[in-house]
N, C-alpha and C positions, 0 to 999 in steps of 0.2 A: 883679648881684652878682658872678660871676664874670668874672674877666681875659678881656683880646682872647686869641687866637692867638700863642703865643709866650714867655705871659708867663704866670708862673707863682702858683697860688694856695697859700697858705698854711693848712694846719689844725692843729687840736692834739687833742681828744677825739673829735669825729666823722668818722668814715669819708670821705674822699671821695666813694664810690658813694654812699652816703647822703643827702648834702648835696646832691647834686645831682640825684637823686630828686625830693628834696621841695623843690627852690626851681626849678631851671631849665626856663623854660617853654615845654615839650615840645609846648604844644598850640598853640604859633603857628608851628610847623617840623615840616616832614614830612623831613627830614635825620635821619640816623645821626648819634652823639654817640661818640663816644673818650673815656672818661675814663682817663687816665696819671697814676698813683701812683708817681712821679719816686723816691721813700722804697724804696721796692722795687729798684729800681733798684741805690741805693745797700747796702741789706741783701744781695743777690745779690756787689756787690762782697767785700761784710764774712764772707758765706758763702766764695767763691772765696779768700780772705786764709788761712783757718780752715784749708780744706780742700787747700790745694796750696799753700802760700805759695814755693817753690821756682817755680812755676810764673807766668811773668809773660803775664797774660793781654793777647793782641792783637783786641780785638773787632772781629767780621767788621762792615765799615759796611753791605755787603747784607742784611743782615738787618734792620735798621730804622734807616734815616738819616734819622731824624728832627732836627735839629739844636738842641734841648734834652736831648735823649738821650747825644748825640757829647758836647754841650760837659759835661755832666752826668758821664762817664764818662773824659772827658779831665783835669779837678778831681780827681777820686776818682784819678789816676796812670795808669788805663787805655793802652795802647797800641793801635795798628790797623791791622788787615789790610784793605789797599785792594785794588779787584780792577781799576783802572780810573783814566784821566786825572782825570775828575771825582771820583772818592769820592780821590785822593790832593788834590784841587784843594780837596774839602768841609774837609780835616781840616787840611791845611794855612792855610787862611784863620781859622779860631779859634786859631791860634798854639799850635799842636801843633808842634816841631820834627820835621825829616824823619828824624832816624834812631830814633823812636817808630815810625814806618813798616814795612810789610812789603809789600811788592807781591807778594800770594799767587795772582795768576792766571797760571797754568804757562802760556800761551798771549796773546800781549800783539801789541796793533797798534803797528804800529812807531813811530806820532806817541805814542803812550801812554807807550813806552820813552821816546824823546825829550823828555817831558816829565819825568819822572822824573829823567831826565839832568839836565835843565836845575835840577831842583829838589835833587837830592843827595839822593834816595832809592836806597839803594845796594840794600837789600837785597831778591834776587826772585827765585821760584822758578822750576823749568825740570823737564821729563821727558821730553825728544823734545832728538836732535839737531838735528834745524832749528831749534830756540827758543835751542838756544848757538850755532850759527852767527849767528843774526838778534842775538843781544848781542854775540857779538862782533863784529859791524859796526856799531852803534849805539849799542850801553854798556858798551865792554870794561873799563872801571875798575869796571863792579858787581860785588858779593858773590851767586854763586849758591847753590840750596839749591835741592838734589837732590828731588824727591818721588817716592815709590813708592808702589805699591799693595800697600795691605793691608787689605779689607773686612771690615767686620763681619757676622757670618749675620743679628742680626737689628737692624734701622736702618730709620727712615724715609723718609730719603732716600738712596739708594746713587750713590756718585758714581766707583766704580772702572771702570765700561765708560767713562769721559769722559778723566781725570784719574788720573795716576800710574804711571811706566814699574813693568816686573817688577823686583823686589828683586834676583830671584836672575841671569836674564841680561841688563840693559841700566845700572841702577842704576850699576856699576862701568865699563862701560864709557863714560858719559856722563862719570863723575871722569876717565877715560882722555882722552875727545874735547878735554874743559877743561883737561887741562892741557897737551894739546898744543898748544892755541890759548891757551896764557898768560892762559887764565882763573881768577880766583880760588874755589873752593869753600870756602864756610866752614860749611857742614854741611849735614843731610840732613831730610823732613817725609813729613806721610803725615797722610791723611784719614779716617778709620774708615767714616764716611756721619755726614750728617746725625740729629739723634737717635737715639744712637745707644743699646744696651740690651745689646748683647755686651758686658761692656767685657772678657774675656779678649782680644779682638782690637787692645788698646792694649797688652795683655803681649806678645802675639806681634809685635805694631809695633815696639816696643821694643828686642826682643830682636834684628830683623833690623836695627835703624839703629846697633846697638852693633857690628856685624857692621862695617857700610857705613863707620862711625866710623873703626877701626881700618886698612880700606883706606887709606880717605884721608890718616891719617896716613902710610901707607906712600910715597906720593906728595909727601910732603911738603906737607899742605896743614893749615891749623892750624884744625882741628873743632871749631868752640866753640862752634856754635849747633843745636838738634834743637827743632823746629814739631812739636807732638804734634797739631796740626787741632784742628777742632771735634767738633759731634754730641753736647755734653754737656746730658744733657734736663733734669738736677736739682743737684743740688746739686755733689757728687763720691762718688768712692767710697774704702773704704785700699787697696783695688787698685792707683790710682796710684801712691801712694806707697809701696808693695813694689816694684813695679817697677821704679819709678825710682832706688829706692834701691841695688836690687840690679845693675842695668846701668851708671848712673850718679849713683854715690855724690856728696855734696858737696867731694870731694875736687877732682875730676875739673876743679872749674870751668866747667863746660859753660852754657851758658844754654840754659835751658829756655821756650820759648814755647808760647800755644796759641791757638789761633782760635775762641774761643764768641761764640755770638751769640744763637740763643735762649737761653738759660740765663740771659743779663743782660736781656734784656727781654719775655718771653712773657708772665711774670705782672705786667709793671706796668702791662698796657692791657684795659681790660674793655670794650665796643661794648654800647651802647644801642640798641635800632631797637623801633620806632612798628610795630605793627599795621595794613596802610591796607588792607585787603581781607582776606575769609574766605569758605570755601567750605565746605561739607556734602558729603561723598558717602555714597550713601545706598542702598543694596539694594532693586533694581528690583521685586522680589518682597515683601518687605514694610515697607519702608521703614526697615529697620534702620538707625540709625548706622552707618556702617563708619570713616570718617576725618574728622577737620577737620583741616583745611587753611586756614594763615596766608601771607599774600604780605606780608612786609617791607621795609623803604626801604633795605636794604642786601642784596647777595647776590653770586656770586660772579666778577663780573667786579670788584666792588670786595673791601672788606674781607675776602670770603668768600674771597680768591682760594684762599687758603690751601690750601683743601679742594682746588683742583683740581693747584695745583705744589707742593704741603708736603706731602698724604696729611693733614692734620691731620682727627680727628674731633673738631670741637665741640660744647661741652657749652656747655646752656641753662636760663636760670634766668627763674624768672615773679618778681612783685612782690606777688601778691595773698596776701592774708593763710594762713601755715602750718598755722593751727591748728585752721582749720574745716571740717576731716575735705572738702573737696571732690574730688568724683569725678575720676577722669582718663578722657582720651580718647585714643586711636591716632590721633597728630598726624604732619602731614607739612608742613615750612618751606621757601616757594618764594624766592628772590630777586625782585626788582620787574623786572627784564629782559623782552621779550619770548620770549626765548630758553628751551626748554622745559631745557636744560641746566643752569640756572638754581637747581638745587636744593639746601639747607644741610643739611637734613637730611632723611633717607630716613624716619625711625620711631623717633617716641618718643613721650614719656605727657605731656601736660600736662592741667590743669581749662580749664574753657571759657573762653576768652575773647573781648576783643570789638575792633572795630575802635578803634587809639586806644591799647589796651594797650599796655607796655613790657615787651621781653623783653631779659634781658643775657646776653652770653655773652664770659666770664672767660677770662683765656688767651692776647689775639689778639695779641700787640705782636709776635709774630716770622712773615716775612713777609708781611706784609701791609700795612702803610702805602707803603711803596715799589712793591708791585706793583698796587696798586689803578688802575682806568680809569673816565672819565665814559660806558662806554658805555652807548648809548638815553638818554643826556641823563642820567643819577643820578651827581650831584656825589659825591667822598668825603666822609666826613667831618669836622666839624670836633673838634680836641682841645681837650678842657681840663686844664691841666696841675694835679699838685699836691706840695706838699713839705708833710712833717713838721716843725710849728715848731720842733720842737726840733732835728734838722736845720739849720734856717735860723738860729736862736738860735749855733748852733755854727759855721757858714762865715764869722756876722758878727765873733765873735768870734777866728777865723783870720786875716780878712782886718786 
């Protein structure tokens, strides 16, 4: 019933997760399933439109380069922050022009610049003098873009020990180092972290790159571009757009960029996985129940990876029927690795189940397809993709 790899299934009243429940046959494959609700995708775009339309979003490709997703999000207008020869090499081969580009990794190998060059990706960011020395030997016609550090308190991923000179003493002086060496600055970016939940740490961003802004102009350099990053977990908030408004009004003309990536694709991938093993632990003294314990055909050298470089806690859903009052047990979910580090979930409540069950867990599209490994022999998974007919009724009617 459902398409190869690649290609995409069309629905109208039922659910994707549904349909694929109840027709895709689960018991001649001990493989993890991906099902990708591509509609989501685009709702996420039509949210971002709503909530920052000022703001032209540049989707990080690291966060899930899947290439129905990229060319999905490239249709929809999308722009991209590549961190890398290949993810500018991915996006450019679906006929993305390069100045849609950003080359947003502050720290670049020199054949990477070089490709860059070659391809007319102007624009990349920098926070260390050695990385304007290394452009200017290599791609002094680029457009640089200063990045500073400015962390959020509370974020999932924090990226300010890696990435981002000090605001208050290197920021200015890097405008200083470029313009001695006849390099172009044409504005300034700044990362909060990953998932991020401060967002007061985008107002105080803000407020120092209007600071940074106004240097630059004094240097004569013409500031028309500010990268607010990523780390945005949900929707938006009107926090942005107070901010924005009040540091840089529409007047001003400035382009406004940002770097999301979970946000467009966390919720349009949910992971199916097959029960192949169960265990009982059991109280040596009177045989009490204390845990069951599920071993799954996905865990965290694949899909799971998430849990180990994202900090994500995933959430778990059974299939067996809601309404029949069934007891729960203090569950513990292992990956199928031999590796005892191997573990999805630490403690939580499900009813009994049995070898063979399907358990889904909603959420996974961000990091996790690109960092998944066949280690001890367990393939990724395969996707299957899906779009809303009416969606599809509507691109055929564009095209």
């Amino acid at each position: 019933m459902f398409k190869e790899k690649n290609e995409i299934n069309y629905y109208s009243d039922e659910l994707p997760l549904k349909m694929v429940i109840e027709t895709f046959d689960f018991h001649n494959t001990d493989e993890a399933l991906f099902v990708c609700d591509l509609t989501k995708v685009e709702e996420k775009y039509i949210t971002w439109q709503k909530y920052m339309p000022r703001v032209k979003p540049y989707y990080a490709v690291k966060c899930n380069d899947d290439d129905l997703v990229i060319k999905t999000l490239a249709h929809l207008g999308t722009n991209f922050d590549c961190a890398s020869k290949n993810e500018i090499k991915q996006i450019l081969n679906i006929g993305v022009q390069p100045e849609r580009i950003i080359f947003a990794n502050p720290c670049k190998p020199t054949s990477h610049i070089e490709y860059a060059k070659s391809n007319q990706v102007l624009n990349g960011t920098v926070d260390n003098e050695f990385e304007i020395y290394k452009l200017h030997k290599y791609y002094p016609e680029s457009n640089l873009v200063i990045r500073f550090r400015c962390e959020a308190k509370e974020v999932q991923c924090p990226l300010g020990e890696k990435f981002g000179c000090d605001a208050e003493q290197d920021a200015a002086a890097l405008m200083l180092l470029a313009k001695s060496l006849n390099l172009n600055v044409i504005g300034v970016s700044f990362h909060v972290g990953s998932g991020c939940k401060d967002f007061p740490a985008y107002e105080r961003a803000i407020g120092i790159a209007k600071n940074l802004f106004l240097f630059g102009a004094l240097l004569g350099y013409e500031m028309n571009l500010l990268d607010i990053g990523g780390g945005f977990p949900g929707s938006s908030d009107e926090n942005f757009k107070i901010s924005l408004n009040r540091h840089f009004p529409d007047e001003t003309k400035v382009n406004i960029i940002a770097e999301p990536g979970r946000f467009f694709v966390a919720a349009a991938y949910t992971l199916i996985c097959k029960i192949h093993a169960k265990r009982e632990i059991r109280s040596p003294h009177d045989n009490k129940l204390l845990t069951k314990m599920y071993y799954l055909n996905d865990g965290v050298y694949g899909s799971f990876n998430c849990i180990l470089y994202d900090h994500q806690h995933v959430t778990v859903e059974h299939f067996l029927e809601k309404d029949n009052n069934l007891p729960n047990f203090k569950t513990l979910i292992w990956g199928p690795t031999c590796d005892a580090l191997d573990k999805i979930i630490e403690e939580t409540d499900l009813p009994d189940l049995c070898c063979g069950d399907l358990l889904a867990f909603p959420n996974m599209g961000a990091y996790t397809v690109p960092i998944a490994s066949p280690f001890n022999g367990f393939m990724s998974p395969k996707i299957l993709y899906f779009l809303h007919n009416k969606n599809y009724r509507q691109r055929k009617e564009e095209k």
